[in-house]
C-alpha positions in Angstrom: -33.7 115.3 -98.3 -30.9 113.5 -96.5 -31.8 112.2 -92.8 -28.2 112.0 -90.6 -27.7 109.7 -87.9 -25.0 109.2 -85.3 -25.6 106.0 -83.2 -26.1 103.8 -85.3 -23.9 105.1 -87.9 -27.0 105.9 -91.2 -27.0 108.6 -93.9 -30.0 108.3 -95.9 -31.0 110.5 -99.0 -34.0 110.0 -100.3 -36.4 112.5 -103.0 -39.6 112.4 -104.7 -42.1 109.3 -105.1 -42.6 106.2 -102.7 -41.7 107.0 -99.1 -38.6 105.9 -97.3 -39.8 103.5 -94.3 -37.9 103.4 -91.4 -38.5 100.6 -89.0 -36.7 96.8 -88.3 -39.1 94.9 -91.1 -36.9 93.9 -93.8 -39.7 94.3 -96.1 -41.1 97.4 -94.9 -37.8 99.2 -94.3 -35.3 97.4 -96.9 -33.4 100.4 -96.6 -32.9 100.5 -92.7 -34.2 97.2 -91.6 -30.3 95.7 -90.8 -29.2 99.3 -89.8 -32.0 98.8 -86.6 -32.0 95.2 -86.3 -30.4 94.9 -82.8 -32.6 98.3 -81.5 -35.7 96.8 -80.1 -37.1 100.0 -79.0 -36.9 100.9 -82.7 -40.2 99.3 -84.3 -40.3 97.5 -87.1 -42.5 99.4 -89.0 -41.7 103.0 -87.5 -42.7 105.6 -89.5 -42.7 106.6 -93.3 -41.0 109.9 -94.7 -42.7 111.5 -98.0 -40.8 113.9 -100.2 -43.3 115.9 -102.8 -41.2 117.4 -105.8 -41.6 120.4 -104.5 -39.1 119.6 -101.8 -41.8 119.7 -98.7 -41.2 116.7 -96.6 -43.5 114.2 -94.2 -43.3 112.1 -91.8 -46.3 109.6 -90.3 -46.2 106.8 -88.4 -48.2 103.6 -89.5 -52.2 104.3 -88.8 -51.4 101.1 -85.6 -48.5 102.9 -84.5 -44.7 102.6 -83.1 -44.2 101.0 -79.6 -42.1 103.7 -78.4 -43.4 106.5 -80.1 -42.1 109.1 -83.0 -41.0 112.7 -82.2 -40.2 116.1 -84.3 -38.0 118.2 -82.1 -40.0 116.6 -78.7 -43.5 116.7 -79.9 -44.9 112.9 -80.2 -46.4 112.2 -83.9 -49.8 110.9 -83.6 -50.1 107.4 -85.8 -51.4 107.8 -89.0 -51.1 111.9 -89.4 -48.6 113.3 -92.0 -46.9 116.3 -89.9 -44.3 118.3 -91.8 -40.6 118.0 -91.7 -38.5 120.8 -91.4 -34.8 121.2 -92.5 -32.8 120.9 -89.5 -35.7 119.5 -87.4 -34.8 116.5 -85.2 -36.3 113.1 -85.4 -36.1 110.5 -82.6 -37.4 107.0 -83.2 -38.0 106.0 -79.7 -35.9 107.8 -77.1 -32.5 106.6 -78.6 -32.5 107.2 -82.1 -31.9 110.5 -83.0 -32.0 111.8 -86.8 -31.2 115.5 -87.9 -33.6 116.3 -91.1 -31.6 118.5 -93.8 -33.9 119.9 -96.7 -33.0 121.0 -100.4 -34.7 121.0 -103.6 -36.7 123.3 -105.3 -39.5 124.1 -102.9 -39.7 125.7 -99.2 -39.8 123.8 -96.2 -43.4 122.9 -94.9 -45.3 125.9 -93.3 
């Protein structure tokens, strides 16, 4: 999977095993923590993505929650529900950040 974003600059590609966390907490989002660190409306523990080896994809917020909210192509996530990623589906962290979603692997997108 490889997540694309514009503003701020971020190309992330991430496969099978422990989730990618994307949020401001340098713990909990080593990989994107400084990317985010001057977005406040980006929380710091956002949501996680899951990639199974058969390529389908997941996102889900943290059981408590984002602030400002998590959306696939407009819909809000509720917290702590996996929903499917799709390849070209669009994920906004807040109403700012916006990340295009690009699948490949083995496997079909999520039905």
């Amino acid at each position: 999977m490889l997540l694309i974003c514009s503003d701020p600059c971020l190309e992330l590609r991430h496969g099978p095993g422990a989730p990618l966390t994307l949020g401001r907490h340098p713990d909990w989002a080593p990989d994107t923590a400084a990317v985010f660190a001057d977005r406040p409306k980006v929380s710091r523990r956002h949501v996680s993505i899951t990639v199974e080896p058969d390529g389908r994809a997941w996102a889900e917020e943290p059981p408590e929650g984002s602030h400002n909210g998590t959306f696939i192509n407009g819909a809000k996530l509720m917290p702590g529900v996996r929903t499917p990623l799709r390849d070209d589906d669009q994920l906004r962290l807040g109403l700012r950040i916006s990340i295009t979603v690009r699948l490949y692997g083995p496997g079909p997108s999520p039905d």
